[in-house]
N, C-alpha and C positions, 0 to 999 in steps of 0.2 A: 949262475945265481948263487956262488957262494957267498961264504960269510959277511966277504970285505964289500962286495959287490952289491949288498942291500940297502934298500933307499934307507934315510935318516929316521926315518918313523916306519920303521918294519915291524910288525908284527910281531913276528916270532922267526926262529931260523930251524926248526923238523924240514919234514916233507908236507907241501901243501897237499889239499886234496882238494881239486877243482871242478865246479862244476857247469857245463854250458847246457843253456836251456832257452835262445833267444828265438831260434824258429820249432823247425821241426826235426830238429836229430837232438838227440837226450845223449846227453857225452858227461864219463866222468873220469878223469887220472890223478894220478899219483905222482909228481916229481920230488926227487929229494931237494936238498939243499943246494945239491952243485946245478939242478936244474935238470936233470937224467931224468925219464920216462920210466917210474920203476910199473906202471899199471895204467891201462886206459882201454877203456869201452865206449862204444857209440851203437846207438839204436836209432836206425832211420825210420822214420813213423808213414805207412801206408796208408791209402785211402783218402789222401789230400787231392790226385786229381780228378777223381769224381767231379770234384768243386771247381774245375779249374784250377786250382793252385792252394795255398796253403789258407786253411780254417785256424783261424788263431784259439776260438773256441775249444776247439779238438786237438789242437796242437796242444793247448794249457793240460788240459782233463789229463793227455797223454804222459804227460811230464809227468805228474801229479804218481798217477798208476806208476811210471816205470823207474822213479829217484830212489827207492830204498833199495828195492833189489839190485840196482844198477850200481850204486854205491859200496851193497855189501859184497858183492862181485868183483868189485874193481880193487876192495880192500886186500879179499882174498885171494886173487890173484898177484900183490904188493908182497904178502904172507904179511903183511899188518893187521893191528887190531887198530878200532877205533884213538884209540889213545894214542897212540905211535904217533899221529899227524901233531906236526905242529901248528898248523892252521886250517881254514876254510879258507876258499874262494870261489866267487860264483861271479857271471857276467851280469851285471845291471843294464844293461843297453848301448848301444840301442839296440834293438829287436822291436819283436812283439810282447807286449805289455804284459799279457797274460803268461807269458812263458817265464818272460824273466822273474815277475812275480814269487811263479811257483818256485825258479829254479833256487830267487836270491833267498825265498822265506825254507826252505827245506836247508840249507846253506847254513843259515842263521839259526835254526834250530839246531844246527849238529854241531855248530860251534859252539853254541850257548850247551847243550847239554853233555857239551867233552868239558867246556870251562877255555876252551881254544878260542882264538882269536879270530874274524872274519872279516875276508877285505873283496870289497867291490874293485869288479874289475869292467870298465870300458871296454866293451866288446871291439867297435874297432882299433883300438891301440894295441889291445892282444892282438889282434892279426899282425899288424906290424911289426911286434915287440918278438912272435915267435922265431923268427930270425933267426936271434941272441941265442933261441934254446939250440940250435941246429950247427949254428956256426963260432956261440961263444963270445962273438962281440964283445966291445966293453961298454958303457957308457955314454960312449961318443953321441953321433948325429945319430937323430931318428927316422929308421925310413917316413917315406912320402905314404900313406894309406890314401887308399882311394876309398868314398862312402858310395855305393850304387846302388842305386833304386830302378824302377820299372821304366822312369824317365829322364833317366841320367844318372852321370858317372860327376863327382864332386872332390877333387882331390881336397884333403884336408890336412889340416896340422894338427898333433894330440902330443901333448905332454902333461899328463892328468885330468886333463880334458877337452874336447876335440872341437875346432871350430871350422869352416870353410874359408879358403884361402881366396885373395881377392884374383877376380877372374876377369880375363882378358876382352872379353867379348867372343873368343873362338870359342866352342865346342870341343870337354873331351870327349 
């Protein structure tokens, strides 16, 4: 993700500081500019399977409690100060509503209160897009993201924003 490599209406070119908050793991890092991993944290949140499975409720609350300290942790671990980032980012969805809420309004508060920039990120085209951080890619073709639910698997296409691919009648 260096300099040349930023889409036409980029933000800014610092180090982002990202934040994901779409289920129930509270995760925040630091990439610089070339895309490098300078800082990242993840808190997986307990006591979801009491319920069966994940409480979107408690999943939010949890956010809520664990994005400052998570963030000033992950700063500090960068040896960043707030300022140093060039931007905010935080996943908007899809997820659970409550989460991304919290994650994209605490996002937008820390951008707003650096004066920094904040960009919504489509949680499934990040999964796809992470690739690029690992392997460097260019621009090219975009992987295939699969979206999976409790009742299926939907391959989809996302280039800014993601839609279902027409399907065959087989089953993925």
């Amino acid at each position: 993700m260096n300099h040349q490599n930023l889409p036409e209406n980029s933000p800014g070119t610092g180090p982002v500081l990202a934040i994901e908050s779409s289920c129930d793991e509270t995760a925040c890092a630091i990439l610089s500019a070339e895309g490098a991993c300078l800082a990242q944290r993840v808190v997986s949140q307990d006591g979801h399977a009491d319920f069966g499975g994940v409480v979107p409720e408690i999943a939010a609350r949890a956010h809520l409690a664990l994005l400052p300290g998570l963030v000033q942790a992950t700063l500090k671990d960068a040896g960043m100060a707030p300022q140093d980032i060039g931007f905010v980012a935080a996943s908007t969805g899809p997820g659970l509503i409550g989460g991304l809420i919290v994650g994209a309004s605490f996002a937008k508060g820390l951008a707003l209160s650096l004066g920094k920039p904040f960009v919504a990120v489509n949680h499934v085209e990040a999964h796809a897009l992470t690739a690029r951080l690992r392997t460097g890619a260019g621009r090219g073709g975009l992987p295939l993201p699969v979206a999976v639910s409790v009742w299926r698997a939907l391959p989809v296409h996302c280039r800014g924003r993601c839609w279902p691919l027409p399907q065959t009648g087989r089953h993925y």
